[in-house]
BAKE-691423 format. One record per residue (C-alpha): residue in three letters; x, y, z. Coordinates in steps of 0.001 Angstrom, whole numbers, plus 524288, in hexadecimal, padded with zeros to 5 digits. Example, Ala and Ser with C-alpha at 12.3 -4.5 7.8 and 13.67 -1.06 7.14 Angstrom:
<sites>
Ala8300C7EE6C81E78
Ser835667FBDC81BE4
</sites>
This chain:
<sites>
UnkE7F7017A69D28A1
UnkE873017C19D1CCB
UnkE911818954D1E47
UnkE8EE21906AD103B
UnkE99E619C1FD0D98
UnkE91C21A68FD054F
UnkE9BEB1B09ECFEB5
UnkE94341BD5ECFB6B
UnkE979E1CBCACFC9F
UnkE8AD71D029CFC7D
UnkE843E1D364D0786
UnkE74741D223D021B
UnkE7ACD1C57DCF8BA
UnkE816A1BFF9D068C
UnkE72A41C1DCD0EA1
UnkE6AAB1BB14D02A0
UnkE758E1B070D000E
UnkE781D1ABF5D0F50
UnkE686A1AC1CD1129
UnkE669A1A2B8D0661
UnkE71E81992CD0C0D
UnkE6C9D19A47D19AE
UnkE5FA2196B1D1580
UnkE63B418C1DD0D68
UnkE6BBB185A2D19EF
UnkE79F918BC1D191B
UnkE8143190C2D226F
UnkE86C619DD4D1D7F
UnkE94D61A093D1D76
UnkE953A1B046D1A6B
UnkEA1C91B5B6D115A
UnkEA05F1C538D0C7B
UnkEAB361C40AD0504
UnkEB4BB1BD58D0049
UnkEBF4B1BC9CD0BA6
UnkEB6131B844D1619
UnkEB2031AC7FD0B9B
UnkEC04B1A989D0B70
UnkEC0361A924D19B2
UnkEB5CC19FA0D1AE0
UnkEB9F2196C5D0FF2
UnkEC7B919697D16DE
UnkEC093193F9D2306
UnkEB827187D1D1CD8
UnkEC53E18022D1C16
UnkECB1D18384D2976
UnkEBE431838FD32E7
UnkEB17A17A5BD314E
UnkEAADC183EED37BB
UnkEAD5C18B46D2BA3
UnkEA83717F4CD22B2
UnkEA0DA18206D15C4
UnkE993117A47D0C6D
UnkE986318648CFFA8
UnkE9AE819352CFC9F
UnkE916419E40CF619
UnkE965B1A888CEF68
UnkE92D61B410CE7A1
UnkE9AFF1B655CDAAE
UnkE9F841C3DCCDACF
UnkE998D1CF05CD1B9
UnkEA8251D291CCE6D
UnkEB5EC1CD0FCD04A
UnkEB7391CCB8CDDC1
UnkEC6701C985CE40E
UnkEC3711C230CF079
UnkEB8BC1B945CEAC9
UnkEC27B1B5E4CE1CB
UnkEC9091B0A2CEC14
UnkEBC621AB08CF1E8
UnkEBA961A43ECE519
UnkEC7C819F80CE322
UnkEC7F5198FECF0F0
UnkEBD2E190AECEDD1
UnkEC3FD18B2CCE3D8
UnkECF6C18666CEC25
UnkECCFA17772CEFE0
UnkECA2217AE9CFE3D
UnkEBCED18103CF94B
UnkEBAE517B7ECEC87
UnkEB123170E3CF01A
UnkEA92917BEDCF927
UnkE9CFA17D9BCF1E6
UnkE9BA518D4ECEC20
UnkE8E8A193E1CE89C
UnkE926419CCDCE051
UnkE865C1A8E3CDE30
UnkE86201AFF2CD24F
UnkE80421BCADCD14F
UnkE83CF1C05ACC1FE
UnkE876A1B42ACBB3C
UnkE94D61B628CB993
UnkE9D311ACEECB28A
UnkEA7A11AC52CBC93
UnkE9E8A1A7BACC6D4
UnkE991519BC1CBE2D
UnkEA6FF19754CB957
UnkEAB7D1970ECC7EB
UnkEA14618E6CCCB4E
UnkEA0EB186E8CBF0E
UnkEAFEC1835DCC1C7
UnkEAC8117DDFCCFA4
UnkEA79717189CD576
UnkE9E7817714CDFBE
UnkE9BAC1848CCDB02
UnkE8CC9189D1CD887
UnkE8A08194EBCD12D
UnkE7AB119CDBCD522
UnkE78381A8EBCD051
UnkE74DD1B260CDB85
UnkE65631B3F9CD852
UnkE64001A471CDBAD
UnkE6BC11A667CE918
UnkE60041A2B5CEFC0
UnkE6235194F0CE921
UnkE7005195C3CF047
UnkE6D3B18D53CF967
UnkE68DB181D9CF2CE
UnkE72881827FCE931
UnkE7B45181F8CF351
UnkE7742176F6CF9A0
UnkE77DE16ECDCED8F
UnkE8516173B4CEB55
UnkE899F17106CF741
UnkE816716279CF502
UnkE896715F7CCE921
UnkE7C0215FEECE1F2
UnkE79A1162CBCD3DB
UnkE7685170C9CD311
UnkE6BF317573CC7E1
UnkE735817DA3CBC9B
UnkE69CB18853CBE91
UnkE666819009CCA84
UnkE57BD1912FCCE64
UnkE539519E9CCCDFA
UnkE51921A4A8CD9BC
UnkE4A511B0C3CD437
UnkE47A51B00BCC76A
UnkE3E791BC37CC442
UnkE46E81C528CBFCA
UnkE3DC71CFBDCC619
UnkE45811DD15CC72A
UnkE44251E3DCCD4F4
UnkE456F1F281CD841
UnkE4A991F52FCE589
UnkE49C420326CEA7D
UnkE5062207E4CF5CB
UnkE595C21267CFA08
UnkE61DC209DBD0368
UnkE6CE72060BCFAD7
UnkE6FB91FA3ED0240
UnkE62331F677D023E
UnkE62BB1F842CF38E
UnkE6F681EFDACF10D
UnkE6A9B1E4E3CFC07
UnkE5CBD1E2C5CF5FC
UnkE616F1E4BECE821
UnkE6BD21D8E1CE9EC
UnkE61C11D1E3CF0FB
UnkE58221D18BCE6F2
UnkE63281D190CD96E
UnkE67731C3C5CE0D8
UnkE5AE81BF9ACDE83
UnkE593F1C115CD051
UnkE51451CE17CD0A7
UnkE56121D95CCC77E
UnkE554E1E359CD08F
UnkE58541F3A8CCF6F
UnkE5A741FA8DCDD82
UnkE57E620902CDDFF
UnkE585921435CE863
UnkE4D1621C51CE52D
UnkE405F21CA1CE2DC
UnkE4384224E9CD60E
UnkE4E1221ACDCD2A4
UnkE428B21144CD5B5
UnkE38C821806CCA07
UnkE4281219DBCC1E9
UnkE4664209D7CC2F0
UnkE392B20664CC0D2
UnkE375520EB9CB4CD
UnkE421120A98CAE6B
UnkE41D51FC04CB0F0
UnkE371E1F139CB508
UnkE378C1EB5CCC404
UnkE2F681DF64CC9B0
UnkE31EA1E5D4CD885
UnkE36381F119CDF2E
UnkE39371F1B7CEB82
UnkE397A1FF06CF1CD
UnkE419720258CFEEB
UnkE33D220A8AD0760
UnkE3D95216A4D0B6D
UnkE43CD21CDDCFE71
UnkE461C22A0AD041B
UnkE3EDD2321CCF98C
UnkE3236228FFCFA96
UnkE2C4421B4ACFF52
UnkE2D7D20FE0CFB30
UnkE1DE620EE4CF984
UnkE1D1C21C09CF134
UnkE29352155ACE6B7
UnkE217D20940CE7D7
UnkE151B20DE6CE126
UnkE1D2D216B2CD816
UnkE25E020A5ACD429
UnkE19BC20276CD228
UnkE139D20DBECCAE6
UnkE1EAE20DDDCBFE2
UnkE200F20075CC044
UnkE118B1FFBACBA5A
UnkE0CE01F75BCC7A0
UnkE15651ED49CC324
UnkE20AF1ED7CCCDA5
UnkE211A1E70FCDBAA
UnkE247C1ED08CE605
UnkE2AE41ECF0CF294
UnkE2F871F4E1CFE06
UnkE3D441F4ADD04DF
UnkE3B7E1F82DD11FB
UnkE42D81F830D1F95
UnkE36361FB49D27EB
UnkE2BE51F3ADD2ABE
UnkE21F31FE43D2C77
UnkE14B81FB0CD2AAC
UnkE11042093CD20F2
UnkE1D9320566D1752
UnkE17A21F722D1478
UnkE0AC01FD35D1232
UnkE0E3C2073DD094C
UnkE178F1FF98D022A
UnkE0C861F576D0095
UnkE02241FF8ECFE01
UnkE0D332055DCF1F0
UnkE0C8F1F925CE9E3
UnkE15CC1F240CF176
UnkE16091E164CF1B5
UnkE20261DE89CFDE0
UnkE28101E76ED082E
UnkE369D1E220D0AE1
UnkE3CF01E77FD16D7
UnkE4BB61EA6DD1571
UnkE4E321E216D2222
UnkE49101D4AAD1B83
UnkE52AF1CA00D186C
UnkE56841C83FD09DC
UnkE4F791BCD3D0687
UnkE42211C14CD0B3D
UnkE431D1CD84D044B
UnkE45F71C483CF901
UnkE3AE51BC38CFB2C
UnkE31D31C93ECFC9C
UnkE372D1CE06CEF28
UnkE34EE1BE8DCE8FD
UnkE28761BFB9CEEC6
UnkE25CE1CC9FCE56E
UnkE2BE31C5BDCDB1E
UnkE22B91BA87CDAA2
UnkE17DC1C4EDCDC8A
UnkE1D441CA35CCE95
UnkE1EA41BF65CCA77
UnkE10BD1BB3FCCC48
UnkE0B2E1C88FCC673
UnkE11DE1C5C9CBA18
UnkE0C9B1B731CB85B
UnkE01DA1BCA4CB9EB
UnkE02501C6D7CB077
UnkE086B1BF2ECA7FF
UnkDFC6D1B592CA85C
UnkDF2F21C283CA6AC
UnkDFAC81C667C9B09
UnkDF93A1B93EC94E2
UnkDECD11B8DDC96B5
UnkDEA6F1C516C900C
UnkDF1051C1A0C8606
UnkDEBD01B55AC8362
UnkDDC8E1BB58C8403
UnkDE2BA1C6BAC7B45
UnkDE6F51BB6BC713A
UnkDD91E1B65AC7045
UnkDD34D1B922C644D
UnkDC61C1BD7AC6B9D
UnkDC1D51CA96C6CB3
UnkDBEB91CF5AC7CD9
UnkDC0161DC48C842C
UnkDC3AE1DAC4C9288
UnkDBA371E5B5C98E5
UnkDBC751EA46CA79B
UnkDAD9C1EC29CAED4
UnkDABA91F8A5CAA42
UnkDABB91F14AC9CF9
UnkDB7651FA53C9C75
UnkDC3111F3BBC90AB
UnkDCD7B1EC60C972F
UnkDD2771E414C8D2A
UnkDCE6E1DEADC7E41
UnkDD4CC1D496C765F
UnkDDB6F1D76AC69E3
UnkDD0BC1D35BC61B7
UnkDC8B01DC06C6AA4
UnkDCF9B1E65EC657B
UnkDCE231E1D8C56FF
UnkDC02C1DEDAC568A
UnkDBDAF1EF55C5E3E
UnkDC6731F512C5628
UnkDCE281F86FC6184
UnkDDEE41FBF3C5DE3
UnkDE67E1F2CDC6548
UnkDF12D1FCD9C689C
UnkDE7AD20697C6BBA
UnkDDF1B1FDCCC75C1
UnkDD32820620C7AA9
UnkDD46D20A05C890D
UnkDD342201E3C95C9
UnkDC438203A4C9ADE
UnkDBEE720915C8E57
UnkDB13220571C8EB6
UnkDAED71F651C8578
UnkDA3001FD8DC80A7
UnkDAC3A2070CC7957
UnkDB4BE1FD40C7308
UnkDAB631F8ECC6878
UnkD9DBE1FB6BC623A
UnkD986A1ED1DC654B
UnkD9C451F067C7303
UnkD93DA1FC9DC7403
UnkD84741FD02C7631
UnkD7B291F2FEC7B87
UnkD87761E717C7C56
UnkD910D1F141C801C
UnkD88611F3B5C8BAF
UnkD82D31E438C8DB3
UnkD91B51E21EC8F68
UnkD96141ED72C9944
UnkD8B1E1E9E1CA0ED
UnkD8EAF1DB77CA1B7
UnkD9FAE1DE61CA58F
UnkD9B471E800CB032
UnkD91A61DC03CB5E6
UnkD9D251D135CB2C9
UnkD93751CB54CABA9
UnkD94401C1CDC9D43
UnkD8B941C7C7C91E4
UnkD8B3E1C9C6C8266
UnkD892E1D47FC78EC
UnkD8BD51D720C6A2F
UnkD952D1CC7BC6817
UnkD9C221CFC0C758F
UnkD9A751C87CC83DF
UnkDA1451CD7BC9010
UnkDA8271C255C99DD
UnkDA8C81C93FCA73E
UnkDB6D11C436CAE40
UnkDB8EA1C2ABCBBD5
UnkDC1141CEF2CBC97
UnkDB3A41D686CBA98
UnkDB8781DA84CAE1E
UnkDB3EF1D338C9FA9
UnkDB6341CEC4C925B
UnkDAE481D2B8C88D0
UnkDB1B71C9CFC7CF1
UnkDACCA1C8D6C6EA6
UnkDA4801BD29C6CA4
UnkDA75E1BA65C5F56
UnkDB5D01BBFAC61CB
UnkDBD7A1B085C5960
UnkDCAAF1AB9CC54A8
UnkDCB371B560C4BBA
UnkDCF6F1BF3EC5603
UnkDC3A51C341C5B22
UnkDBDEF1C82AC4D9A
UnkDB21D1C093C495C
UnkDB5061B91BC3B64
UnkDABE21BACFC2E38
UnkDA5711C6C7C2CF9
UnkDA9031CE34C37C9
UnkDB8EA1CBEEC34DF
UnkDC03D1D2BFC2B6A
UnkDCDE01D4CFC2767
UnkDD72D1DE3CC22C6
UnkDE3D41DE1AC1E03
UnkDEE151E4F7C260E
UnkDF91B1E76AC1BF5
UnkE053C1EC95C24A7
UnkE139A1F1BFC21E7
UnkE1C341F219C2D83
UnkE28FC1F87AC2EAD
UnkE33AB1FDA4C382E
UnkE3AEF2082AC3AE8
UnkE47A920B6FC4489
UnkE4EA8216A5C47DF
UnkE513C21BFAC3A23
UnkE40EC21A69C37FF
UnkE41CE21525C2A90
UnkE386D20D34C286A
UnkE39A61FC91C252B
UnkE331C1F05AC22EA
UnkE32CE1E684C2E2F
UnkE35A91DC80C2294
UnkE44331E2ACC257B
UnkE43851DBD5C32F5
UnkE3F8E1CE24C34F4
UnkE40281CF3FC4337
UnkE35D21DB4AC41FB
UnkE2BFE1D488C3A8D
UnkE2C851C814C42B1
UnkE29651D032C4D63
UnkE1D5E1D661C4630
UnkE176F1CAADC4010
UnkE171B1C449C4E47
UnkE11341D0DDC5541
UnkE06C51D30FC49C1
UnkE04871C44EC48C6
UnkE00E41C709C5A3D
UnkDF7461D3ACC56B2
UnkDEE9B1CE12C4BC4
UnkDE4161C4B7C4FA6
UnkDE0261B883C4C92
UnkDD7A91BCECC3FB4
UnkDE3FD1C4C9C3A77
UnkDEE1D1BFBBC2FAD
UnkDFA831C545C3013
UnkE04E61C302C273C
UnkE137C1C970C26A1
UnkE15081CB41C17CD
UnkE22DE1CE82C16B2
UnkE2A4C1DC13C14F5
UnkE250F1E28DC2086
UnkE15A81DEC1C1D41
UnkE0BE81D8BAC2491
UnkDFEAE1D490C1F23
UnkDF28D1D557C2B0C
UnkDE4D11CF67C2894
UnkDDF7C1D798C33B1
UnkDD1ED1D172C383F
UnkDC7AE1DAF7C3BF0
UnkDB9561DCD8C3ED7
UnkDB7571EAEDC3A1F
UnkDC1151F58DC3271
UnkDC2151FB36C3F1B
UnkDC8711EFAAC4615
UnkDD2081EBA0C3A6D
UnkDD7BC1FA0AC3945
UnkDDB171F987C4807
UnkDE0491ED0EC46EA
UnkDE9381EF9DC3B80
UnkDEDF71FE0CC4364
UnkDEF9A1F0FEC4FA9
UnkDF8E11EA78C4726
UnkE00201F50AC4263
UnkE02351FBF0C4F45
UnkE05EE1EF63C548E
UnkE123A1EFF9C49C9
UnkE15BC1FDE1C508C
UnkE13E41F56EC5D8B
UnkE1F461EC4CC5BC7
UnkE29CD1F7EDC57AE
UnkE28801FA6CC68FF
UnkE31761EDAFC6AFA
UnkE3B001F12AC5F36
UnkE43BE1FB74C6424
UnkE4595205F2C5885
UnkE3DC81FF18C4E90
UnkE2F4620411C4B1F
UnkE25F81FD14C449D
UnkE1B8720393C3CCB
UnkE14681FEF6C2FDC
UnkE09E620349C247D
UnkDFE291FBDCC242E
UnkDF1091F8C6C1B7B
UnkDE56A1F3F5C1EB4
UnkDDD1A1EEB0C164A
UnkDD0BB1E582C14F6
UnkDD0EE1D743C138A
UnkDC62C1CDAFC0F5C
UnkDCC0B1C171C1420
UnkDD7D11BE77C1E86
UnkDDF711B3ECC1848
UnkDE1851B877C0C1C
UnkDE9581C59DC0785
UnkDE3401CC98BF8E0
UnkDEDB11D0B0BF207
UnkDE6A61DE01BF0BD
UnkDE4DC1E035BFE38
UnkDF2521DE08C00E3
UnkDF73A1E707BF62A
UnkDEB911F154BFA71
UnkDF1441EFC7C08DE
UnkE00661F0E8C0374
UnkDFB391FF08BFD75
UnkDF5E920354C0AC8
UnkE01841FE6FC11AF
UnkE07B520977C090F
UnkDFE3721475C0B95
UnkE0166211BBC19CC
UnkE0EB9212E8C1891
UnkE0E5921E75C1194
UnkE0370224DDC1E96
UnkE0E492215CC280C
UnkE141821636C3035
UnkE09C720D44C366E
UnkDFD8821122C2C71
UnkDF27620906C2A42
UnkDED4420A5CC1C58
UnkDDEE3205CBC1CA7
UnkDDDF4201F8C0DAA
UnkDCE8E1FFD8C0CB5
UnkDCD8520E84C11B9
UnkDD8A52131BC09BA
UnkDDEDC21B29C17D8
UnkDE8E221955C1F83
UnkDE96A21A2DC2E60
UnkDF2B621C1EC383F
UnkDF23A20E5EC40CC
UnkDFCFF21429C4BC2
UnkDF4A521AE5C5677
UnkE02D3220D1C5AB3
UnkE044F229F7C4DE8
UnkDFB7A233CDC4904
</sites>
């Protein structure tokens, strides 16, 4: 068996480090420090009992005297052909220009340790070594650990860091809420005895202000039957006992992590799929089997007249939403999503889903966005102004920032549909043919587009977007009359002059207020 020397103050490093040799096939020759590995590198030269075939170290955090001397008797020619693993926990500079100036020198940042012993082994081999360590533990999932002990908290906290986790320890379970509010964690795990409460009771509260979206975990030294069960019946996903061995608490918490990891695919997959249906230029309401709303498209909202930023509330009855969804095919269709059954009404047909719930789509739904074309489409100009302010709330023209109105072209050019013309016409103005099927629907959607302006000021810091806008009638989409346009300019003006974020509706000759937020 080939003798390994493993240099490492740490106690929890030392227990994780030696495991991984031993179960790779080294013998393990233990040094705490560095004077006991100066004894046994003396002793490799006077004793073959003593013989060893590589040395793993861990570079220190600071300057540290006696591995100094550790460092500088490797380089002497007794030891320079030994072969040194050389872990890494910060990528320091000094630890990759010692290795980089020596023959048989391999550099692995601590997280990969578990790869330690098959680098080893090819180091050892004289084998080519890859320039780039496999992960072992990619995620980057941030861990909570909660427990009073503070040498439970420093053990599992270096257990875990070594890994790759970002991980926060903490003594309470106030310290615990307070962590949680302040910052986002993949796992907690939660010591059962915390003095001022149970494990189980922070549990639910953790998973409470987490919004459901935390797993957790107890820490536990007993093995009573009542703590597993209410820890498990709390929310809780595993229990680790205190008494385990390093790497199967570490399997227990990768075994979490590819839980997580799992959830989020698929979420991820959910949330493509919703967008994708929500890109579809078709018009359907997704109806639970009370016929109760759900969901509905964007052109849904369009073709009802419905604000998108004021969406109507979950459950509210479909036979509220719109007058061609009332009476006789209102009813045909309630009665055919509470018996999962396919039927047709007005235009409409429900498609029952194997959830129990239902789509109830718009036949005549086309590429237009969901609007029918020829009669039943018409168009109005949106005529909009858009400006910013900061801290000294004087008001200016995106036009002054090219940056701004790249921004706002793409995120207008995402809200209109696919019967819409938009066109950014220089010095702060954009020019919206805003397709609609009644007056109704195209004043919501131009008080859509505007509030969707005030929308994008959230991700800007100081800066607040607002503009004046005019709305006006148009008999055709692809072509602008130069009276319109100067008709819309002079409403544009009204608006400005009612207030930031104004809609002036020029057919009417009145001017509304299109934020919900202002009086």
């Amino acid at each position: 068996m080939q003798q390994i020397l493993t240099i490492e103050p740490s106690a929890t490093q030392r227990y994780v480090l030696n495991n991984t040799l031993e179960a790779a096939g080294f013998g393990v020759v233990v040094a705490e420090d560095a004077d006991a590995a100066e004894r046994a590198l003396s002793a490799r030269l006077t004793d073959l009992d003593h013989a060893l075939e590589g040395v793993v170290l861990s570079w220190p955090d600071s300057p540290d005297e006696g591995m100094a001397r550790v460092m500088a008797l490797l380089e002497l020619p007794d030891h320079h052909d030994l072969p040194v693993m050389v872990l890494n926990q910060a990528k320091r500079s000094g630890a990759r220009a010692w290795v980089d100036n020596r023959d048989r020198a391999r550099l692995l940042e601590w997280r990969h340790q578990r790869n330690a012993g098959e680098a080893l082994k090819r180091l050892i081999g004289g084998d080519p070594l890859p320039t780039e360590d496999p992960a072992a533990n990619d995620s980057g999932l941030s861990v909570l650990v909660v427990d009073d002990s503070p040498s439970i908290r420093l053990a599992f906290g270096d257990l875990l860091r070594l890994q790759g986790y970002r991980v926060e320890v903490v003594a309470t379970a106030r310290d615990a809420l307070e962590a949680v509010s302040d910052s986002v964690f993949d796992i907690a795990v939660v010591d059962f005895y915390l003095g001022e409460q149970t494990g189980d009771a922070l549990i639910r509260q953790l998973i409470d202000a987490a919004g459901g979206e935390l797993a957790c975990a107890v820490l536990t030294s007993n093995y009573a039957d009542h703590i597993i069960q209410q820890s498990l019946a709390a929310g809780a996903v595993a229990c680790l006992f205190k008494s385990e061995p390093g790497d199967l608490l570490l399997a227990r918490i990768e075994g979490m992590a590819r839980l997580l990891g799992g959830r989020t695919q698929l979420r991820d997959q959910v949330a493509s799929a919703r967008a994708l249906a929500h890109a579809l230029p078709y018009i359907w309401v997704h109806v639970d089997r009370s016929a109760g709303l759900i969901d509905l498209s964007k052109p849904a909202r369009r073709y009802l007249a419905i604000e998108v930023d004021r969406p109507p509330a979950v459950g509210v009855p479909l036979r509220t939403l719109h007058s061609t969804l009332d009476g006789e095919s209102g009813k045909l269709l309630d009665d055919a999503i509470t018996a999962g059954q396919t039927a047709e009404a007005e235009g409409w047909e429900c498609r029952p889903l194997a959830d129990g719930t239902a789509l109830v789509l718009r036949r005549d739904a086309t590429a237009t966005g969901g609007l029918r074309p020829g009669r039943d489409l018409n168009f109005s100009l949106l005529f909009m102004a858009v400006e910013f302010t900061t801290d000294t709330d004087q008001a200016i023209s995106v036009a002054a920032n090219q940056n701004l109105v790249e921004v706002l072209t793409q995120r207008l050019q995402q809200r209109v549909i696919q019967a819409d013309r938009i066109e950014y016409l220089g010095r702060g103005l954009y020019s919206i043919v805003v397709a609609h099927r009644t007056d109704a629907a195209g004043i919501v959607a131009a008080k859509q587009l505007i509030m969707t302006v005030v929308g994008i000021a959230q991700g800007l810091g100081k800066i607040n977007l607002h503009s004046h806008a005019a709305l006006i009638r148009q008999d055709r989409p692809d072509a602008l009359d130069s009276d319109s346009l100067k008709r819309a300019r002079e409403g544009a003006l009204m608006a400005r002059q009612a207030g930031r974020n104004q809609l002036c509706l020029v057919d009417r000759g009145i001017v509304i207020n299109a934020d919900s937020r202002q009086p």
